[in-house]
C-alpha positions as CSV (number, residue, x, y, z in Angstrom):
1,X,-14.1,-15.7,-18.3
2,X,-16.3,-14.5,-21.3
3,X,-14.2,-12.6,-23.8
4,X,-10.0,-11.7,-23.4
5,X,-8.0,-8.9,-21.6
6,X,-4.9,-7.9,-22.2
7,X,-2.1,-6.6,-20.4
8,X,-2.7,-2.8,-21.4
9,X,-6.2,-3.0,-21.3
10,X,-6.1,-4.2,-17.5
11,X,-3.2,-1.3,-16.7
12,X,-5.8,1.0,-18.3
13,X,-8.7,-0.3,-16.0
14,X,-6.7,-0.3,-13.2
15,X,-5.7,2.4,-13.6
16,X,-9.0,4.1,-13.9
17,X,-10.0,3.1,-10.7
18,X,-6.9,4.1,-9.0
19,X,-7.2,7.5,-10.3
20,X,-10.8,7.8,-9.7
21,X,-12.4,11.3,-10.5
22,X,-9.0,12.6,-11.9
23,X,-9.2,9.6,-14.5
24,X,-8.7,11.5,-17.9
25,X,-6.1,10.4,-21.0
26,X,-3.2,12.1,-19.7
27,X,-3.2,11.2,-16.2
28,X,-3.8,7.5,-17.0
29,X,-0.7,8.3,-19.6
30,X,1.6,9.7,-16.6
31,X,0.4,7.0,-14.3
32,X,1.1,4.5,-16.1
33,X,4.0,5.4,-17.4
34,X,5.3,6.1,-13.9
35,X,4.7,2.3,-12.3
36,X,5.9,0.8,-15.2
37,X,9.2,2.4,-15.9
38,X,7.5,2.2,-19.8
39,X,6.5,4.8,-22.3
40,X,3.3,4.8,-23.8
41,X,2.0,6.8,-26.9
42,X,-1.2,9.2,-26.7
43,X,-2.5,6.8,-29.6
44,X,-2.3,3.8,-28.3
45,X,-3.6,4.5,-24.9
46,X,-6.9,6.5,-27.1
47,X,-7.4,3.5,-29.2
48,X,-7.6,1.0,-25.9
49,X,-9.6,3.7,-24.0
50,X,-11.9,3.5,-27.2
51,X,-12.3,-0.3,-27.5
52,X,-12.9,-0.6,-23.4
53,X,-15.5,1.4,-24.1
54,X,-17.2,-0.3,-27.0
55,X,-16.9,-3.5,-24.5
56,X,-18.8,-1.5,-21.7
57,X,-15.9,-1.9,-18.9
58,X,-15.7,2.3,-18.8
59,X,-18.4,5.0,-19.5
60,X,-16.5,8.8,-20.0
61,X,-17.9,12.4,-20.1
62,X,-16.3,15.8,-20.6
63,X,-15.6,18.1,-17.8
64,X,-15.5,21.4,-17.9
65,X,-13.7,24.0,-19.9
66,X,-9.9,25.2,-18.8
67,X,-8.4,28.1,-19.4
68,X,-5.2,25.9,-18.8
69,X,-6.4,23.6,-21.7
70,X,-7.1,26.9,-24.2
71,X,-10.8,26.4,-23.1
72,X,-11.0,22.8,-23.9
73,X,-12.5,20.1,-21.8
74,X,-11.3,17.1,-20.7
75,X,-12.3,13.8,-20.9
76,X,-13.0,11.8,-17.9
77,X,-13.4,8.0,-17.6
78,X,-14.8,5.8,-15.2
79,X,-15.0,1.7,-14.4
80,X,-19.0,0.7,-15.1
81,X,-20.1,-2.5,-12.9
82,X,-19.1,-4.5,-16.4
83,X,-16.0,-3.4,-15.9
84,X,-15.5,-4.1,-12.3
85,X,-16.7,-7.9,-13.0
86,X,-13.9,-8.1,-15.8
87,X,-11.2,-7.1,-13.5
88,X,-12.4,-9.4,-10.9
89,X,-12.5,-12.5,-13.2
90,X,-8.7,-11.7,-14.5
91,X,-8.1,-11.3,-10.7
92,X,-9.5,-14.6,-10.0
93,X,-8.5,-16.4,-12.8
94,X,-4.6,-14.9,-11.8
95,X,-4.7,-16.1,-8.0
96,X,-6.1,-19.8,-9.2
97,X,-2.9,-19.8,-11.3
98,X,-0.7,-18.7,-8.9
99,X,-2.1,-20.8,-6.4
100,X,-1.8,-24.1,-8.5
101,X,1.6,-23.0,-9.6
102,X,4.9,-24.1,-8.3
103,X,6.7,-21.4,-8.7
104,X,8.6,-20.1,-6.2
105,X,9.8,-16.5,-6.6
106,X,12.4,-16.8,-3.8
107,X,16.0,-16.4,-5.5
108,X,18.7,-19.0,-4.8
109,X,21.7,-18.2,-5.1
């Protein structure tokens, strides 16, 4: 694997493909947020969003206006093929390690 992920930044690419064409800042926020139990600040989701883009894994453009949003647009994000091979690698790289591990995640009691 060519470069690191972290944690966040794979939530965040995951999470983009999950959402798909409703991927924007604060549904990736709510949505992750929501599996994780966890709060996340508006900053540090932006700054991650930002450096996944200057590594190519996402590509974003502005919707429309909203009248909801006082006329502003939103900003929509979306997995490029870079980004698609960098999940698969973690992915892979994961499942060897979980297959060559001997953990069992069975409780005893």
């Amino acid at each position: 694997m060519i470069g690191y992920m972290g944690e966040f930044e794979e939530l965040v690419l995951l999470t983009i493909a999950v959402l798909n064409e409703s991927a924007y800042g604060v549904s990736i926020k709510e949505d992750i947020e929501q599996r994780t139990d966890r709060s996340i600040s508006i900053g540090s989701l932006h700054s991650t969003i930002t450096r996944l883009e200057e590594k190519g894994f996402i590509t974003s453009w502005l919707g429309d206006p909203t009248q909801e949003r006082g006329g502003r647009r939103k900003r929509y994000f979306q997995l490029t093929n870079q980004g698609k091979v960098a999940l698969r690698n973690v992915k892979t790289l994961r499942d060897e390690l979980w297959n060559l591990s001997k953990v069992t995640l069975a409780f005893s009691a």
